[in-house]
VEXKOL-859856 format. One line per field, with one value per residue (C-alpha): residue number from 1; residue in one letter; x, y, z. Coordinates in nm, 4 decimals. Each point is the difference from the previous one (the first is absolute). Layout:
lofi = c(NUM ...)
roro = c(A ...)
u = c(X ...)
v = c(Y ...)
w = c(Z ...)
//
This chain:
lofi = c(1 2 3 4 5 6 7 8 9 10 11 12 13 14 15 16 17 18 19 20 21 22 23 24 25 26 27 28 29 30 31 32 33 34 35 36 37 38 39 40 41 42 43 44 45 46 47 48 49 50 51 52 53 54 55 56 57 58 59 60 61 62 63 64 65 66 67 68 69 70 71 72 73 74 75 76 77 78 79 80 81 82 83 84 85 86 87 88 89 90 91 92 93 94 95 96 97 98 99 100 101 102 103 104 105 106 107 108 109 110 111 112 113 114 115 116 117 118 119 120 121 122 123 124 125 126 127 128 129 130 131 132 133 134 135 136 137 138 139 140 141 142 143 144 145 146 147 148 149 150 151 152 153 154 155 156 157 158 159 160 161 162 163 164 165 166 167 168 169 170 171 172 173 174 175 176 177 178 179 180 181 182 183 184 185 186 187 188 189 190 191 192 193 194 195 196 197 198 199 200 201 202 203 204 205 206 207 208 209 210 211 212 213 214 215 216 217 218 219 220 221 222 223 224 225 226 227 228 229 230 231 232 233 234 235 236 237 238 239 240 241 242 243 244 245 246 247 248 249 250 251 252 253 254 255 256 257 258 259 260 261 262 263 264 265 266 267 268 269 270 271 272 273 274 275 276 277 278 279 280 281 282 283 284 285 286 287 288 289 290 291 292 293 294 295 296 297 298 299 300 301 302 303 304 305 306 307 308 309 310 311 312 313 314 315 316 317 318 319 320 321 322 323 324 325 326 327 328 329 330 331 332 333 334 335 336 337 338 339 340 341 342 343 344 345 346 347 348 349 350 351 352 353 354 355 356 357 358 359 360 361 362 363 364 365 366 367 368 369 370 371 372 373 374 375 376 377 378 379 380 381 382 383 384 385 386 387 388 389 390 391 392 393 394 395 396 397 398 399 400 401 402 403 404 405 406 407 408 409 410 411 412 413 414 415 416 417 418 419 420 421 422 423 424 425 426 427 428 429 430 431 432 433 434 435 436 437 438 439 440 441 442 443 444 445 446 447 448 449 450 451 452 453 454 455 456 457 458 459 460 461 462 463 464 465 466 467 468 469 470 471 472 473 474)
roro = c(X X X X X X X X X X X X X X X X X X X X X X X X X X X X X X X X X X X X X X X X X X X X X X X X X X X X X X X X X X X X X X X X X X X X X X X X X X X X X X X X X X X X X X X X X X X X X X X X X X X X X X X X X X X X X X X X X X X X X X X X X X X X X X X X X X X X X X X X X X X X X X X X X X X X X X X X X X X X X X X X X X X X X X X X X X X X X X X X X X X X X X X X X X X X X X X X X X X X X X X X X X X X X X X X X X X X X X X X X X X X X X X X X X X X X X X X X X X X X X X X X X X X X X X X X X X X X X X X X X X X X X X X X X X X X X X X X X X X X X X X X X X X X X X X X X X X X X X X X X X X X X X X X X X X X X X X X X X X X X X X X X X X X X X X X X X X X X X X X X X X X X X X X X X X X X X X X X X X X X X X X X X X X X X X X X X X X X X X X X X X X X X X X X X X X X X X X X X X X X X X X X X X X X X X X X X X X X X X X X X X X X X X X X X X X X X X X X X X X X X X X X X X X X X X X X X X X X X X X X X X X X X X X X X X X X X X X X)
u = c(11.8786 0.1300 -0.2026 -0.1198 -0.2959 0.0836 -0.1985 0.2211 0.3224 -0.1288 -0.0657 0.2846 -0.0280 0.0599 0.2862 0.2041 -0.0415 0.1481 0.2883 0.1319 0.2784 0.0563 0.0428 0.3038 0.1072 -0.0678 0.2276 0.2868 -0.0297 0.0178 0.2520 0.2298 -0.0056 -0.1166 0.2236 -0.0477 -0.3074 0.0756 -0.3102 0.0951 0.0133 -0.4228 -0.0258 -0.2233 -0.2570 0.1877 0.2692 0.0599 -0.0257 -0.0870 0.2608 0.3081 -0.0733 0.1988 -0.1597 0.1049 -0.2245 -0.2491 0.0033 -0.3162 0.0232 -0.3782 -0.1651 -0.2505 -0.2605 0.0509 0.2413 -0.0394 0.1880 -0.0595 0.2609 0.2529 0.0661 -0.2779 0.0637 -0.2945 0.1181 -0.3512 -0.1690 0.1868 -0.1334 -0.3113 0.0071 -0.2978 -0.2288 -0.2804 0.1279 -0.1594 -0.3193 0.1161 0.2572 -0.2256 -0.3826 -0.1309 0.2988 0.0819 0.0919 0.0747 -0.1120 -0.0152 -0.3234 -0.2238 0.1891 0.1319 0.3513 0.3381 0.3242 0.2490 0.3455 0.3266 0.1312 0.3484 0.2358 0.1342 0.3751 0.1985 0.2044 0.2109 0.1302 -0.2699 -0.1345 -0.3255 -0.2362 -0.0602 -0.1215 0.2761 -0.0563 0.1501 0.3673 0.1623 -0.2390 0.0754 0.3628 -0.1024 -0.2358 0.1936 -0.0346 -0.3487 -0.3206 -0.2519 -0.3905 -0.2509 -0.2931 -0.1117 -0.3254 -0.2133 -0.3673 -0.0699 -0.0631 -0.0113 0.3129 -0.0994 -0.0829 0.2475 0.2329 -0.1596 0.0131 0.3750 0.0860 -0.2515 -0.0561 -0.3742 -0.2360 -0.1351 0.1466 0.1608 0.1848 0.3735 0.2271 0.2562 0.3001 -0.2314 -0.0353 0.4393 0.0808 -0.2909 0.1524 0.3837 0.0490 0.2687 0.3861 0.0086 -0.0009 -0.0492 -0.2601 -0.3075 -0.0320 -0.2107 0.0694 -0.1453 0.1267 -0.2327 0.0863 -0.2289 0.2389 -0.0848 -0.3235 -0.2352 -0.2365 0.0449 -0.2885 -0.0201 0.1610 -0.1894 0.2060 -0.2227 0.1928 0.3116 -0.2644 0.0800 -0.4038 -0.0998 0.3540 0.1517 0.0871 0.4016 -0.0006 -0.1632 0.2132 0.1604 -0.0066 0.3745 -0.0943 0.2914 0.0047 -0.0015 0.0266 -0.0334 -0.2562 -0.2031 0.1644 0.3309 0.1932 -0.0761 -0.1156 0.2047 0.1277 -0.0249 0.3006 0.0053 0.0408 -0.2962 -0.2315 0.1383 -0.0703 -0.3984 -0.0161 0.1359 -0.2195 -0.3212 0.1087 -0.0191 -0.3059 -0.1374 0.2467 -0.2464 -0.3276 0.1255 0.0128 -0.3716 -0.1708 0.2037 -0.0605 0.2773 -0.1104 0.2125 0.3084 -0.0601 0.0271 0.2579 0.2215 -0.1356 0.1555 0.3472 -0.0367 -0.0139 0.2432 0.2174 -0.1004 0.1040 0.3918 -0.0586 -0.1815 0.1766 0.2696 -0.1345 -0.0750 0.2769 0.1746 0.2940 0.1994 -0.0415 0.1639 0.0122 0.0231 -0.3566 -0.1695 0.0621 -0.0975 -0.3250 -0.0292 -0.1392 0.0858 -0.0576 -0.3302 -0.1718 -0.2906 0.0691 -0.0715 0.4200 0.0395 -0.2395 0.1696 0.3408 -0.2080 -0.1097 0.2975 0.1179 -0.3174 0.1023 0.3538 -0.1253 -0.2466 -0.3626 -0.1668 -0.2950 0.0639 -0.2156 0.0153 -0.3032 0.0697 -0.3244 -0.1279 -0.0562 -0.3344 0.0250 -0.4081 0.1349 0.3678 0.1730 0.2476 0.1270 -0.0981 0.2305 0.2541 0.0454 -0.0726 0.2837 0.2295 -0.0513 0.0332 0.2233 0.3233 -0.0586 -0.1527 0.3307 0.1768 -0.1816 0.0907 0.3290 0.0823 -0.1560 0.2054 0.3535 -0.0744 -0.0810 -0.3540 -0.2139 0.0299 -0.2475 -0.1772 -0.3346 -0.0187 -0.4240 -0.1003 -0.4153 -0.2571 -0.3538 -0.1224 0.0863 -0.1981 -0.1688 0.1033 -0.2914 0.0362 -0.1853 -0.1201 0.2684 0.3684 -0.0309 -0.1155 -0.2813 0.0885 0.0127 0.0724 -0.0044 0.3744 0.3165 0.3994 0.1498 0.3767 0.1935 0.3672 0.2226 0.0052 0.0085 -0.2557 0.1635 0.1566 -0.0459 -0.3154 -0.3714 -0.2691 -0.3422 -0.1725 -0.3139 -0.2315 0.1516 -0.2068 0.1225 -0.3611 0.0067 0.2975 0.0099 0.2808 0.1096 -0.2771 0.1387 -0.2013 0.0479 -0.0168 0.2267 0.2379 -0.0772 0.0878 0.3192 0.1447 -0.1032 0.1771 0.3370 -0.0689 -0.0197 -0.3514 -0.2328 -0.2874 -0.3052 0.0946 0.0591 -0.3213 -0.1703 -0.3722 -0.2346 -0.3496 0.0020 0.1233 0.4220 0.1301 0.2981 0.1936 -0.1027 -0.3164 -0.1791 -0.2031 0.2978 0.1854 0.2520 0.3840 0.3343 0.1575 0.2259 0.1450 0.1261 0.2611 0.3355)
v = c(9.6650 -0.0689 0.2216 0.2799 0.2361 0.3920 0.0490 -0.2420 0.1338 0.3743 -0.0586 0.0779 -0.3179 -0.1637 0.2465 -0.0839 -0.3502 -0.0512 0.2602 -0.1412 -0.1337 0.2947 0.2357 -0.1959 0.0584 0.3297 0.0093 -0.1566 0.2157 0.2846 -0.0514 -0.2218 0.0987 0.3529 0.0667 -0.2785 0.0889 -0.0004 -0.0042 -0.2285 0.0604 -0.0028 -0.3382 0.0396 -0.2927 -0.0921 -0.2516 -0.0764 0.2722 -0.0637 0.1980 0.1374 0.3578 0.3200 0.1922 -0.0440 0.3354 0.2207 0.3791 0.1347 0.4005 0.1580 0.3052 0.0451 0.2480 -0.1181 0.1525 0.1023 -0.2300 0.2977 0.2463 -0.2936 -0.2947 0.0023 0.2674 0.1182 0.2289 -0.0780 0.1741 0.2564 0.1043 -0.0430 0.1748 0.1823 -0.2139 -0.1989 -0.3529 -0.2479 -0.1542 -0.3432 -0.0396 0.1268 -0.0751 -0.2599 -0.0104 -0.0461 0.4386 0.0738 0.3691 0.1190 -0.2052 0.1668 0.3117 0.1461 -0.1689 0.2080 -0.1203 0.1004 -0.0084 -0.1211 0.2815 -0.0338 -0.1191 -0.3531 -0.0460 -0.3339 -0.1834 -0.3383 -0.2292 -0.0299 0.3807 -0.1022 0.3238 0.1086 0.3300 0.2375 0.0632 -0.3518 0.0187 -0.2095 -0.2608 0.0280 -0.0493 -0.3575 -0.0637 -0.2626 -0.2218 0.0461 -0.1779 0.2783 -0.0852 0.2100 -0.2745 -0.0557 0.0337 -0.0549 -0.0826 0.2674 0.3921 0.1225 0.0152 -0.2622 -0.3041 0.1033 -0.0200 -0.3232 -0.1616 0.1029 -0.1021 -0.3453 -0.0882 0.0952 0.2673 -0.1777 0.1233 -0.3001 -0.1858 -0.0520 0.3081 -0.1216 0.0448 -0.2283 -0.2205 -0.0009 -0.0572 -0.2533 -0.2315 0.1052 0.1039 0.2144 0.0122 0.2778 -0.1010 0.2856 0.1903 -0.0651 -0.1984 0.3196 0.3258 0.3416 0.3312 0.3318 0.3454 0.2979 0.2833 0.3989 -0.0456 -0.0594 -0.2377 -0.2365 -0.2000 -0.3159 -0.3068 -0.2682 -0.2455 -0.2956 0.0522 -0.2156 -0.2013 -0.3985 -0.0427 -0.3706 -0.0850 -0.0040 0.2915 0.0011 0.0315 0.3394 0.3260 0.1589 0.4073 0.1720 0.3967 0.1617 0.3100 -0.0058 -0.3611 -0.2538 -0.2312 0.1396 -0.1240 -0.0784 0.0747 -0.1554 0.2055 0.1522 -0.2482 -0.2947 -0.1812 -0.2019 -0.2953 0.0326 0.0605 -0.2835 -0.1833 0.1306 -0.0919 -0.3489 -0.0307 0.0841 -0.1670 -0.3478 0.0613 0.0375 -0.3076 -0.1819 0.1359 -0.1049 -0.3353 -0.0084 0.2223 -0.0906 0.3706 0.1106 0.3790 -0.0963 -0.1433 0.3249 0.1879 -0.1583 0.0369 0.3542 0.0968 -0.1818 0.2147 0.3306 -0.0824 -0.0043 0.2523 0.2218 -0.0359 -0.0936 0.3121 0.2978 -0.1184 0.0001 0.3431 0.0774 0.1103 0.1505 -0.2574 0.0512 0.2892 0.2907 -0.1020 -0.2458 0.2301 0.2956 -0.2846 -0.0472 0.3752 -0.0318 0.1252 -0.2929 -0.0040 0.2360 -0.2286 0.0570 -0.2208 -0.0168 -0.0940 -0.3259 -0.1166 -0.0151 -0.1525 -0.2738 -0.0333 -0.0778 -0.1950 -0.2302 -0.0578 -0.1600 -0.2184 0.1779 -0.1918 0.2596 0.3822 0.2225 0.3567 0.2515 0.3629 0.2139 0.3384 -0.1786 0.0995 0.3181 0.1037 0.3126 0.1534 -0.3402 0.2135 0.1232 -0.2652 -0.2987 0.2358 -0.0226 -0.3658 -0.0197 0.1857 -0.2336 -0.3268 0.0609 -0.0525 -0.2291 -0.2566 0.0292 -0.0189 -0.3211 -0.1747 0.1272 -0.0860 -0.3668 -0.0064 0.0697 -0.2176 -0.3250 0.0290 0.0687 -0.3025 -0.1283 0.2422 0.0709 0.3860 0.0865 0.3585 0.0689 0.2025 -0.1074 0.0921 0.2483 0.3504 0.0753 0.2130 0.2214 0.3466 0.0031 0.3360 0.1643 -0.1442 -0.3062 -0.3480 -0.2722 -0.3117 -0.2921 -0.4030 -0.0305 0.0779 0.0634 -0.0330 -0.2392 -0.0989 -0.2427 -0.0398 -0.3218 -0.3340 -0.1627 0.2857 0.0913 0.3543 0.2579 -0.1633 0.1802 -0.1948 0.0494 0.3246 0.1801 0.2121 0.2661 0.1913 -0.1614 -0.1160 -0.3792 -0.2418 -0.1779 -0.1829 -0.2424 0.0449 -0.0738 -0.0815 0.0919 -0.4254 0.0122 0.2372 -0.2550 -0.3172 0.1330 0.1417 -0.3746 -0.1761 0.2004 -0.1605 -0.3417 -0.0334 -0.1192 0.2687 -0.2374 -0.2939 0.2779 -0.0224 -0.0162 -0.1081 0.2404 -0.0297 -0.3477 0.1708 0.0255 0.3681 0.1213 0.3213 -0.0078 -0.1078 -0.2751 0.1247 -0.1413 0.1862 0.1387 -0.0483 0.0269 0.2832 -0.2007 0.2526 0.2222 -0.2389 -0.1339)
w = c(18.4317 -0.3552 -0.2100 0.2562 -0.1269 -0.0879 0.3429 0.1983 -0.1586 0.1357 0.3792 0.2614 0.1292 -0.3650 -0.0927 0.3612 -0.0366 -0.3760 0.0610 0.2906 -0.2140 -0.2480 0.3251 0.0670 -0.3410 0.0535 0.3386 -0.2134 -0.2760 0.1820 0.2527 -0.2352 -0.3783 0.0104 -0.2778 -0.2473 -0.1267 -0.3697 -0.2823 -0.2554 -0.4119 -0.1124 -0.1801 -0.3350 -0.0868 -0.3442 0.0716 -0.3355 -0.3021 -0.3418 -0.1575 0.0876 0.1627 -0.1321 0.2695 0.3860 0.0809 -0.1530 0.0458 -0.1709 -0.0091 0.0379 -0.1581 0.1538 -0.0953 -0.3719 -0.2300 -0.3219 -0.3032 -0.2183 0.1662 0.1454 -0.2489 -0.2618 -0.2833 -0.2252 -0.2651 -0.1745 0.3757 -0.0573 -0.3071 0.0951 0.2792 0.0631 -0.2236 0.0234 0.1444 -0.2546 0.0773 -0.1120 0.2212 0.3553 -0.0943 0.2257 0.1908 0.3778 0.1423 0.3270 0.1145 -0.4493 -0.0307 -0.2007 -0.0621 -0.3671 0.0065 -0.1468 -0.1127 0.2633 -0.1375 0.2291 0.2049 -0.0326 -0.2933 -0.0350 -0.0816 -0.0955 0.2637 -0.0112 -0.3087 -0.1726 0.0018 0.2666 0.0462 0.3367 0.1259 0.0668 0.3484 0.1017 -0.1313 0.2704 -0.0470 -0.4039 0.1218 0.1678 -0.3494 -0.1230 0.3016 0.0000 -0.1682 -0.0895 -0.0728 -0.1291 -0.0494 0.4068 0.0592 0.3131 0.1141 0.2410 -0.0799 0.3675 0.2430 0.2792 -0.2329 -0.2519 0.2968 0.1219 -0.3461 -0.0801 0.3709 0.0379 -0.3584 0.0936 0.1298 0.2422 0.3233 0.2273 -0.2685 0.0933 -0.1578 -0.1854 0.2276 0.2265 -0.2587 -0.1241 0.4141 0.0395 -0.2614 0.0199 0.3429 0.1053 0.0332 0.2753 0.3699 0.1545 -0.2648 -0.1306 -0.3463 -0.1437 0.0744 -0.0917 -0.0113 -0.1149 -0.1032 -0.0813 -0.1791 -0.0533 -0.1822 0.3337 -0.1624 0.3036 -0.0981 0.2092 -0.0396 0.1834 0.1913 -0.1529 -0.3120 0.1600 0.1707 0.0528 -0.1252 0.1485 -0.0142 0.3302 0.1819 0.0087 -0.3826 0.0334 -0.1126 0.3073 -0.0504 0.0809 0.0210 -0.1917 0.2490 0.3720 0.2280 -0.3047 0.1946 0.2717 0.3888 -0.1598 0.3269 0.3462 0.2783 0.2353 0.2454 -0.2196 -0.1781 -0.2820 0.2092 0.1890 -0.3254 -0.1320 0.3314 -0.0431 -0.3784 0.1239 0.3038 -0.2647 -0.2582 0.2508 0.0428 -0.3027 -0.1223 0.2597 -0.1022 -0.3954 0.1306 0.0643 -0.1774 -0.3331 -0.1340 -0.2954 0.0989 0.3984 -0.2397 -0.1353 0.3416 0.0953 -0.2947 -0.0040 0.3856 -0.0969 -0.3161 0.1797 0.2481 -0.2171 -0.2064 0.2696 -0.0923 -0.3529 -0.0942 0.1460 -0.1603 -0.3232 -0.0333 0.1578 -0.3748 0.1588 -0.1317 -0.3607 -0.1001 -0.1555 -0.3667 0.0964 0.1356 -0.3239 -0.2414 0.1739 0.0599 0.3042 0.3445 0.2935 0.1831 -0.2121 -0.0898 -0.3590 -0.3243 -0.0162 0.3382 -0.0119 -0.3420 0.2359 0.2609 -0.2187 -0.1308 0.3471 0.0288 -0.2743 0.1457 0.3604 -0.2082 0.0303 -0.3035 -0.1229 0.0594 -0.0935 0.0006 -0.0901 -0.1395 0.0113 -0.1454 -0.3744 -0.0262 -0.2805 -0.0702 -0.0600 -0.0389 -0.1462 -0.1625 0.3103 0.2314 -0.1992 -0.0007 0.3999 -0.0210 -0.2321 0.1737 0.3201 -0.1891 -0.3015 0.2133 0.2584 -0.2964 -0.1571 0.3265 0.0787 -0.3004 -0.0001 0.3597 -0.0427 -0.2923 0.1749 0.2780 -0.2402 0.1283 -0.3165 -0.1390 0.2820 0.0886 -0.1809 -0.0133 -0.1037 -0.1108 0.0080 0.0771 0.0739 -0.3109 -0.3045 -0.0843 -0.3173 -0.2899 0.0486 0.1478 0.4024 0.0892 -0.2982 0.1703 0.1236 -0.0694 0.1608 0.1334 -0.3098 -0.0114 -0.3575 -0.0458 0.2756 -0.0200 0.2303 0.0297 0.1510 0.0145 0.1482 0.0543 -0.3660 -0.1455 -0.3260 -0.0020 -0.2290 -0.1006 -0.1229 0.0204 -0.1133 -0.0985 0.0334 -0.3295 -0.1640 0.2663 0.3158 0.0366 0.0488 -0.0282 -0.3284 -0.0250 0.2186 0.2560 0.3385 0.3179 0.3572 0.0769 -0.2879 0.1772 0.3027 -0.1670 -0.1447 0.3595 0.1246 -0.2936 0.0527 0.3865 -0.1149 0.0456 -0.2245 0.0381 -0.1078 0.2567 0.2591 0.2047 0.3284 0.0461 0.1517 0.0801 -0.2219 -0.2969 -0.1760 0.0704 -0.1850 -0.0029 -0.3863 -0.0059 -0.1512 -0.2474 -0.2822 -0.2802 0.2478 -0.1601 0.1354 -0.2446 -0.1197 -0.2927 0.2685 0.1775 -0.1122)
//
């Protein structure tokens, strides 16, 4: 039968006749080569790149929750003064407000000082001086602005380039195209941390979704406390010889049903069970950060294990070295409708030093210079007092920064109203963000597409005007 029905393919009698061969496989592989199951290095879909990358790897650090430009990397002098006030009806009538609509809106002045860091004197709120120490290899903008005013599509639109949920996340997207170095880790890895503040709002997993891409490009979760992935270790009884002798003995099976159903999501399976066999050596021993020493683990300021912010920058740092592509870690407990002052101050005291560390340890190891390091939140908050200290969500103006990779150091770019209102100069995009990270890939972000339901999909878009930010890179 060449081209059996799905009905055929089901029934027993079906499934013993067209095996017959792949049990012997099966036999062989499991009485022969045990050991030799090896995944192989994810291939990406671009052979040939455009232009010469700068990047090898992304690691794109997440606020999530939302933090506020205004007490981080934005300074307002002229809020300050008017703190208290009236915010001007020119600037907010007719405009786009999250949970403010329709209520009398005040002037709500930043809530801690700014001080100078770096050559060239760059203002940044006092509360992140090792950061400040780091400034000059950094590229500061204060001109992002996003689409979405609520967390979930503001998360789906800085993750998918859209707020339709099932669109391809862009780690998805960076391993779909470039593939992946590592041969015993996934191409996209996430890591998430929560802090003191207990806003543990929900991060949805669909956020490092593969969308209608297939399957293996998908972000893998690593839980930063505890067993990293869930049935890490065999069962009692079982070596690693005999679950490689089962992930051999499925895996020739499936191998046969690929060859007549021709379905990418069993290539997927397969690569998947290779994938986590090995997994089962390869990640143990990456969080096993005995080996890095003292002096490693003080610049992080972390202790190992404890599921901190610090801790998953040295993860990804570690990450980075065995050849994981996109890694993305997620910090949570951003979202300040009431006691910002005191609520960026713990924020800052979780991030300031592992940032630093991060670019500083990428730095000594000769790794910055290809690795794309991304700093964002899913959206900024408004200069407008919520509920008398604190401050509504807002997509008008944000601070983003990226460091690494041929992004010139050092650098402002951009700015937002005298107010902090609504970027003015230098208006930057999230597919702007997008096409930039793909440009320091090598990849040429508008003829980076995959057709769905009839129609071109891109990571950016294809509604036009998107730019690569070209003043920012050397």
């Amino acid at each position: 039968m060449t081209n059996p029905t799905p009905a055929q393919l089901a029934t027993r009698r079906t499934f013993l006749g067209k095996t017959s061969q792949g049990l012997g496989a099966v036999a062989l592989a499991s009485l022969l080569r045990p050991a030799a199951l090896q995944a192989a290095p994810m291939p990406g879909v671009l052979t040939k790149l455009p232009y010469a990358p700068k990047a090898k790897r992304v690691i794109w650090l997440t606020m999530a929750g939302g933090p506020s430009h205004l007490e981080t990397f934005d300074p307002k002098p002229k809020l300050a003064e008017m703190h208290g006030q009236p915010m001007p009806e020119s600037l907010t009538k007719g405009q786009q407000l999250a949970q403010l609509q329709g209520q009398k809106l005040t002037c709500f002045g930043p809530q801690h000082p700014f001080a100078k860091f770096g050559k060239n004197g760059t203002e940044i709120c006092s509360l992140f001086p090792h950061f400040g120490s780091v400034l000059d290899d950094v590229c500061l903008i204060r001109s992002m602005t996003t689409d979405a005013i609520n967390h979930d599509p503001a998360h789906m639109f800085m993750n998918t380039g859209s707020q339709i949920a099932g669109r391809p996340s862009m780690g998805a997207w960076v391993t779909y195209g470039l593939g992946c170095e590592a041969e015993d880790l996934p191409g996209f890895v996430v890591l998430t941390s929560l802090g003191q503040g207990g806003q543990n709002q929900p991060i949805a997993a669909r956020q490092w979704s593969s969308g209608f891409l297939p399957s293996r490009y998908q972000g893998v979760q690593l839980r930063a406390k505890g067993d990293p992935v869930l049935y890490l270790t065999n069962p009692a009884g079982v070596s690693r010889d005999q679950q490689g002798a089962d992930v051999a003995a499925i895996n020739a099976l499936n191998k046969r049903q690929e060859s007549i159903a021709h379905d990418p999501e069993i290539a997927t399976r397969i690569a998947q069970y290779e994938m986590a066999f090995q997994m089962q050596a390869s990640v143990p021993e990456l969080m096993d950060v005995a080996d890095e020493g003292a002096k490693t683990l003080e610049l992080y300021g972390c202790t190992p294990g404890d599921g901190s912010f610090a801790s998953n920058c040295l993860l990804a740092r570690r990450l980075a070295e065995r050849g994981v592509r996109f890694i993305q870690l997620y910090h949570k407990d951003w979202d300040h409708h009431g006691g910002v002052k005191e609520g960026v101050a713990l924020k800052a005291k979780e991030i300031d030093r592992a940032c630093m560390a991060l670019i500083t340890d990428l730095k000594q190891r000769g790794m910055l210079d290809e690795t794309l390091i991304v700093w964002a939140g899913e959206f900024g908050r408004t200069p407008m007092s919520q509920g008398g200290s604190g401050r509504d969500h807002h997509n008008k103006a944000m601070s983003v920064w990226l460091a690494g990779a041929g992004v010139r150091g050092g650098l402002v770019y951009g700015a937002s109203d005298e107010l902090g209102y609504a970027a003015v100069e230098n208006v930057c995009t999230v597919h702007d963000l997008h096409a930039t990270m793909l440009h320091q890939l090598g990849i040429k972000h508008d003829a980076f597409s995959v057709k769905f339901q009839g129609l071109d999909a891109r990571l950016t878009g294809v509604e036009g005007g998107t730019r690569v930010l070209k003043d920012i890179l050397s």
